[in-house]
C-alpha positions as CSV (number, residue, x, y, z in Angstrom):
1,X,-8.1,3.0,-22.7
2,X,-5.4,3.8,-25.0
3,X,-2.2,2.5,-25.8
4,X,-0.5,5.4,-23.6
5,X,-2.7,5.4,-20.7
6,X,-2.2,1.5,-20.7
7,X,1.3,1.9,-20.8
8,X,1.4,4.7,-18.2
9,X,-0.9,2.5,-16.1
10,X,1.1,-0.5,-16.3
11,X,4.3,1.5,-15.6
12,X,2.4,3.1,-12.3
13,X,1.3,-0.3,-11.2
14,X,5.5,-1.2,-11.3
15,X,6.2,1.8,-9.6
16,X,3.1,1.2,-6.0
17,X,3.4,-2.3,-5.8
18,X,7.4,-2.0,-5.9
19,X,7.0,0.9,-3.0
20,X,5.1,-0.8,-0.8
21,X,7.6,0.1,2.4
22,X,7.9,-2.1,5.5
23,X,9.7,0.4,7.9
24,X,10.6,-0.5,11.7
25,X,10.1,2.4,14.0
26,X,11.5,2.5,17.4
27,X,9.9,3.4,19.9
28,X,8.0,2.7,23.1
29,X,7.5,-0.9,24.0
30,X,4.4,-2.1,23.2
31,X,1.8,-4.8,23.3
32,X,1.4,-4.8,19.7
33,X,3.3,-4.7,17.0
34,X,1.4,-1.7,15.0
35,X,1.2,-1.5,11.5
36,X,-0.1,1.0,9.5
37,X,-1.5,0.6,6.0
38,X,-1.4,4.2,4.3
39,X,-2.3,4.5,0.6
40,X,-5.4,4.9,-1.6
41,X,-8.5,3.4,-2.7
42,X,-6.5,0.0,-3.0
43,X,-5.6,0.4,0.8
44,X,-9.1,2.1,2.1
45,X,-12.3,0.5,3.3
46,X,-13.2,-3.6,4.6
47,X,-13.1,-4.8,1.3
48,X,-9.3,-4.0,0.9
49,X,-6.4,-6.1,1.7
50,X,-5.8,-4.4,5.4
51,X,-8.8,-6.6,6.7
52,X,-7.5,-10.0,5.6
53,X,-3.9,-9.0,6.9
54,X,-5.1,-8.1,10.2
55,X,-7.0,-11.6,10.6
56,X,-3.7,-13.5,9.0
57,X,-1.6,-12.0,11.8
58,X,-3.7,-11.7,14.6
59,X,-3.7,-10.8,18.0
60,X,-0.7,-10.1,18.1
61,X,-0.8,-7.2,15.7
62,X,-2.8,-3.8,15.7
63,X,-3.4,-3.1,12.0
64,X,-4.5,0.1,10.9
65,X,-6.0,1.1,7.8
66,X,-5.2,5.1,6.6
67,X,-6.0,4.4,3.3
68,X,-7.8,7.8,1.8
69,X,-9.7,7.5,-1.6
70,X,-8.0,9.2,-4.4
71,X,-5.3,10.6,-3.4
72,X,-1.9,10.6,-4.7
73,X,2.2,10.5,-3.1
74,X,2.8,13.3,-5.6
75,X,2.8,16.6,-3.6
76,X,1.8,18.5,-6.5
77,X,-1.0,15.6,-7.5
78,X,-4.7,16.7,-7.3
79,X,-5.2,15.0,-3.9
80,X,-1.8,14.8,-2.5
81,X,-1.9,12.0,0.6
82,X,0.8,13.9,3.2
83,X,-1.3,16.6,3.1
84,X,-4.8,14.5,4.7
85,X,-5.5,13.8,8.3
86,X,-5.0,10.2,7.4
87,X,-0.9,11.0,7.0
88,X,-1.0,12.6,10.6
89,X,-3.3,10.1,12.2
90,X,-1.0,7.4,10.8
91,X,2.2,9.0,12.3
92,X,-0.2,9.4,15.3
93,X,-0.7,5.5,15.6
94,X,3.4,5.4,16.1
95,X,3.5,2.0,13.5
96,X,6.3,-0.1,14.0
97,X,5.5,-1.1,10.3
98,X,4.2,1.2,7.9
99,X,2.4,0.2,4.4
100,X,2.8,2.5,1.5
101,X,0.9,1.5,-1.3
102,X,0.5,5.0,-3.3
103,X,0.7,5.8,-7.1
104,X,-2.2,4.5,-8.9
105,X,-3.7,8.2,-8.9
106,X,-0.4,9.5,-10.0
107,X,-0.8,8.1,-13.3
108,X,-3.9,10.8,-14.0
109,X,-2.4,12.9,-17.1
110,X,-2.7,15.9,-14.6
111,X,-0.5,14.0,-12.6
112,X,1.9,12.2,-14.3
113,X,3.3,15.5,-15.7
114,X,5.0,15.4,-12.6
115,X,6.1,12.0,-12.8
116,X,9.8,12.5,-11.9
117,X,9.4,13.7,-8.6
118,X,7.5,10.7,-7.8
119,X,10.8,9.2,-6.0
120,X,12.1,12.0,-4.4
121,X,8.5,13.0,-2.9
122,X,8.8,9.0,-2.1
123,X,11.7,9.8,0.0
124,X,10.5,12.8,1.6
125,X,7.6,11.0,3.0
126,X,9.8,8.4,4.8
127,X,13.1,10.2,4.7
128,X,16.1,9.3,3.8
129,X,17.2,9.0,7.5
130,X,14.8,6.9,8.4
131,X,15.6,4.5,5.2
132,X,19.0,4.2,6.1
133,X,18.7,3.9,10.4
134,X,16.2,1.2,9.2
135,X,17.1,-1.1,6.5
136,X,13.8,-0.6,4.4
137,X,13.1,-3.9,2.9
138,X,11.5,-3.2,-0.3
139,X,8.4,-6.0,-1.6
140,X,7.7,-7.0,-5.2
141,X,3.7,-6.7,-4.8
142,X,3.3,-5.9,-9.0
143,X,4.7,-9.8,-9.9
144,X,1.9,-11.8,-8.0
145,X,-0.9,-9.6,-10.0
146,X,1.0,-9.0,-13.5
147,X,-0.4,-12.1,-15.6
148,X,-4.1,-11.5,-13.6
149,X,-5.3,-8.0,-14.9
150,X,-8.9,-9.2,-15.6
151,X,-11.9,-10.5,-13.2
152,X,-10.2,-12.9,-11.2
153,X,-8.8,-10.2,-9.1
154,X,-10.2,-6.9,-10.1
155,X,-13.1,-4.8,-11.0
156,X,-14.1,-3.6,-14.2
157,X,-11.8,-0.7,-14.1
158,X,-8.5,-3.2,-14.4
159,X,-6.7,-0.7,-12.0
160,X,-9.2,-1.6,-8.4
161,X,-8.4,-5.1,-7.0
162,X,-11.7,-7.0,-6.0
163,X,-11.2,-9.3,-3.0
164,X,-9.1,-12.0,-4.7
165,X,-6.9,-9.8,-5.7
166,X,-6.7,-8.2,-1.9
167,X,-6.3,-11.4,-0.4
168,X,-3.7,-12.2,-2.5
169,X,-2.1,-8.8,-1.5
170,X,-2.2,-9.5,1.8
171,X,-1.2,-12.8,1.7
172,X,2.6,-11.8,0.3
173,X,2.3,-9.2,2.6
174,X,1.9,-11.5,5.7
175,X,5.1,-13.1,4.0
176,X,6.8,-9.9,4.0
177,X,6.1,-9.4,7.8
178,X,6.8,-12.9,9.3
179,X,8.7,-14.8,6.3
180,X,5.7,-17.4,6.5
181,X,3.2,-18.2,4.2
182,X,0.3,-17.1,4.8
183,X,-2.8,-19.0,6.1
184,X,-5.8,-20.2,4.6
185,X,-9.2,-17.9,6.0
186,X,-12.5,-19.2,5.8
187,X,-14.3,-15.6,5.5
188,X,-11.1,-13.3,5.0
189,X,-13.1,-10.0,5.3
190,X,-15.3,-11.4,8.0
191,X,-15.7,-8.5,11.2
């Protein structure tokens, strides 16, 4: 990787973990509080930190993974998320909490070209409406991986977390959600 793409990946990295977006909905009441994990590769699949959140907060919780391989939150990005059925079937699942952790595939040079409409397409997926009626509270997710970009929590490509790094994910995002640390699993990714 070169000196550029590192740089461009390191400034993406910044740019999902500080978007990931806790966002109350109203709505109907419910059993569960629903939350709805939308983002990439990093959000899709058992092996991702979705599975580990849903057993850290338990019954009393309906987590849903919409992650969707590849794609990006740039709407002119080669795979552009809020156009997938995983966008609609996430608005579908009525969240009070929703997860965004996009922008990893943004940092593609076909991509990044349109780099500075990364925060207004940001803002069209949740609104600016909805930001302000809710309060969005805003989570630092790039601090608690910065100093760890080798094996310990990802794969080979330095950019995919491996389960450490997922649980670790989750863990600050149990925090996030309940202002409690999160607690110890046996099998975290267990069915």
């Amino acid at each position: 990787m070169t000196r550029i793409q590192n740089h461009m990946t390191k400034i993406v990295r910044i740019l999902v973990f500080a978007f990931l977006m806790l966002i109350p909905v109203c709505g109907v009441a419910q059993d569960k509080i629903k939350i709805a994990c939308i983002g990439n590769s990093i959000t899709e699949g058992a092996d991702n930190y979705p599975t580990p959140l849903a057993r850290m907060l338990g019954n009393q919780y309906e987590v849903g993974n919409f992650g969707k391989w590849g794609h990006t939150l740039l709407r002119k990005g080669d795979h552009p998320y809020m156009s997938t059925d995983a966008f609609i079937n996430a608005q579908k699942f009525q969240p009070n909490v929703v997860i965004i952790k996009l922008g990893t595939n943004d940092s593609k040079p076909e991509n990044w070209k349109y780099k500075d409409e990364f925060e207004t397409d940001l803002e069209y997926m949740i609104s600016k409406k909805v930001a302000r009626k809710f309060h969005l509270k805003l989570v630092d997710l790039y601090s608690p991986l910065e100093h760890k970009v080798d094996s310990t929590c990802y794969v080979w490509d330095n950019v995919h977390l491996n389960k450490s790094g997922s649980l670790i994910l989750a863990e600050h995002i149990y925090k996030a959600i309940t202002g409690k640390k999160a607690p110890k699993l046996e099998n975290a990714f267990a069915n």
